[in-house]
N, C-alpha and C positions, 0 to 999 in steps of 0.2 A: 566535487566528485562528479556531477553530472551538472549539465547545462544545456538548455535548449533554448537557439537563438529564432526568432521570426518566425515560428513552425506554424503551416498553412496543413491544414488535411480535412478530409470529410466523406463521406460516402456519398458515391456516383456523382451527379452536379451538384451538391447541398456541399457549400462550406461552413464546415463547426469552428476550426481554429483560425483565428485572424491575428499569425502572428503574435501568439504568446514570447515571452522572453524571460526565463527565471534562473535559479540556479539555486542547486541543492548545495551544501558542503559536507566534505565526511564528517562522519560522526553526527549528524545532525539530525534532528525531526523537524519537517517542514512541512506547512502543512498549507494544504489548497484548498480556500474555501469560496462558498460563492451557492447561489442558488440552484437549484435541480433547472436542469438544461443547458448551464454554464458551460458544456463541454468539457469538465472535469474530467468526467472518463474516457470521454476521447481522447484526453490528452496521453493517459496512462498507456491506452492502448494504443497509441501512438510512438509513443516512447519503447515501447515492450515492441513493437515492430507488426504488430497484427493489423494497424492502419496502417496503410504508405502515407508518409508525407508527401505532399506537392511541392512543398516549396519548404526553405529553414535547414537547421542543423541542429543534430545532437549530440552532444558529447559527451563522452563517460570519461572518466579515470585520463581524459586530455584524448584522448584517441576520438577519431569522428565514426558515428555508428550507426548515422540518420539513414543506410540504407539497410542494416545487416538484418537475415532474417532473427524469428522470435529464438531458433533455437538457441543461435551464437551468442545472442543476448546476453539469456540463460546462462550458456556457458561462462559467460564473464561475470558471473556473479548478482546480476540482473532477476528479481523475480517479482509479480504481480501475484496477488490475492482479490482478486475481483468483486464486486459486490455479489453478494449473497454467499450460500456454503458451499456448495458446487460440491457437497460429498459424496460416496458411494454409499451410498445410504444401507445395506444389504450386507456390505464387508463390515469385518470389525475395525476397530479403533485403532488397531496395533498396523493391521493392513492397506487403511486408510494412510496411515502416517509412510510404509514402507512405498506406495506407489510416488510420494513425495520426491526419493532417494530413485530418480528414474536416469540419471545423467549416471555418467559411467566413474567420471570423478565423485558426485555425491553418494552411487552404490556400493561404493570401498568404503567409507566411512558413514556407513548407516547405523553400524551399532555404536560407534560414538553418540553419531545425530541422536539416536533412538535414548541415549542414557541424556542428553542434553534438555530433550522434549520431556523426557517424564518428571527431570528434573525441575522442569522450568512448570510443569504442571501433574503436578501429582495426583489429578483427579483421572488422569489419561491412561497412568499407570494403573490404577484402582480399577480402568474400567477396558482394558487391553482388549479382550476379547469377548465385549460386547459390541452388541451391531450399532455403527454409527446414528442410525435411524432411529433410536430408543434414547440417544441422547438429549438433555435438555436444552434450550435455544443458545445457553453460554457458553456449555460442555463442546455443544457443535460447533461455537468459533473458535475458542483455545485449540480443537481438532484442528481447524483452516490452518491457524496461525503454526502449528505447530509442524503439521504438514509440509506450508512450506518453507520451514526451519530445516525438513529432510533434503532437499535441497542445495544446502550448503549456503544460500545464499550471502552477498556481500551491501547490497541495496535492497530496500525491500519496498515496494510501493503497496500500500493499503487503500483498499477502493469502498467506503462506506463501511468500516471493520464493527460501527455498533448498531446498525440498522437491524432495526425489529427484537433489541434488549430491551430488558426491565433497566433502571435507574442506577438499581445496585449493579447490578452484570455488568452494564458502560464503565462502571467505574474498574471494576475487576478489569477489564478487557484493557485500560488505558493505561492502567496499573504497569499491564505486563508488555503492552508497548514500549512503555519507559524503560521498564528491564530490557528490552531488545536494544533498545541504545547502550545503555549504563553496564550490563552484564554481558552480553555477545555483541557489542562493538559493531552492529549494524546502521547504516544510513536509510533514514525511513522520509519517506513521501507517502504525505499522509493527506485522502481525498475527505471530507467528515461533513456531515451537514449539522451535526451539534458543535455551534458556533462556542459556545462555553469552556466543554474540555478538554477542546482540541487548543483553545488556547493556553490552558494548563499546562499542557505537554509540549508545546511548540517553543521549538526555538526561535522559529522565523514562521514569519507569516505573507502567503500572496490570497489578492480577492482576484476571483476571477469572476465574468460576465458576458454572456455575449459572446466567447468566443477571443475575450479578449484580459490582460492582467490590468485591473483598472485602481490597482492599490497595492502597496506594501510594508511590511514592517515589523518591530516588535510586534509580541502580544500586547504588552501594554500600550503602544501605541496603534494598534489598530483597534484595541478594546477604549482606548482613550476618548477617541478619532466618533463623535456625535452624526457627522455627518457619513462614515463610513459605516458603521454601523447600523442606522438605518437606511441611508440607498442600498446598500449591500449585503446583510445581513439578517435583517428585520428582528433586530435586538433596539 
């Protein structure tokens, strides 16, 4: 479903990517893993179109899209979840979720989305119109995640989606990742610095380092792999 060939990008003279090369498939969870400064999230933002690439290609759905802006992205079914919550802390939950539903095709079908989210987490319903800002550290990512479920999207990329949970909440939060494959038939690119249940959930696995893809594979075989999991991983 998506595929990015030799993709170079970076801010002003500093280059982050050196020619990565992966490829997501539908229906899959794929996950990118790799140390803090790996350029990870460049890549995301690279892909979503908020970096320009220098050099490379990206392809979605077989169409080339290495130049299109983030809106059109968007519109083709493309959406990032960035690290941290990025909520409006101040609006409520219900309201939070409807700024999601901001594209003119996903504003037609918000009160589907809206019956889809509450379904998919019932705590969100429970808590409609309380202010985002009151919620607890888990409550507030099921909000992101579900947000951008308003959306409509058709790929979804997740940018450090358990950063700053408790143990139990990672597992809640990874739980309902899996549902986003298995129950709304989403393709997920998945950035995670917990080396462990991100392999749980992965279909496929790439390391990345440096700016560059320095390993790939099974989860079993990159959790197999002695030598990839300590240069790379520090497991």
């Amino acid at each position: 479903m998506l595929r990015v060939e030799e993709l170079v990008a970076g801010y002003g003279s500093m280059q982050v990517l050196w020619q990565p090369t992966f490829e997501v498939k539908q229906g899959s969870i794929t996950a990118l893993l790799g140390p803090n400064g790996a350029g990870k999230s460049t890549l995301l933002w690279t892909v979503l179109g908020s970096v320009r690439p220098w050099e490379g290609r990206i392809l979605y759905a077989e169409v080339d899209i290495t130049t299109e802006p983030p809106h059109k992205k968007v519109a083709r079914g493309l959406t990032l979840v960035p690290e941290g919550k990025h909520l409006f802390r101040g609006m409520t939950v219900q309201e939070n979720l409807l700024m999601g539903a901001y594209r003119q095709a996903a504003f037609k079908e918000k009160q589907a989305s809206l019956a889809l989210v509450y379904t998919m987490f019932p705590v969100l319903k429970a808590r409609a119109r309380q202010r985002a800002g009151s919620l607890s550290g888990g409550e507030q990512q099921m909000l992101t995640l579900g947000r951008a479920l308003m959306a409509r999207p058709r790929f979804l990329m997740l940018d450090e989606p358990s950063q700053g949970l408790a143990p139990k909440l990672v597992g809640e939060v990874f739980e309902t990742i899996t549902q986003l494959k298995t129950d709304v038939g989403l393709t997920i690119l998945l950035v995670e610095q917990n080396v462990e249940v991100s392999l749980q959930v992965a279909d496929y696995v790439y390391i990345m380092h440096e700016g560059r893809i320095k390993a790939e594979g099974t989860p079993g075989d990159i959790a197999g792999s002695t030598d990839i999991r300590e240069a790379y991983l520090g497991m």
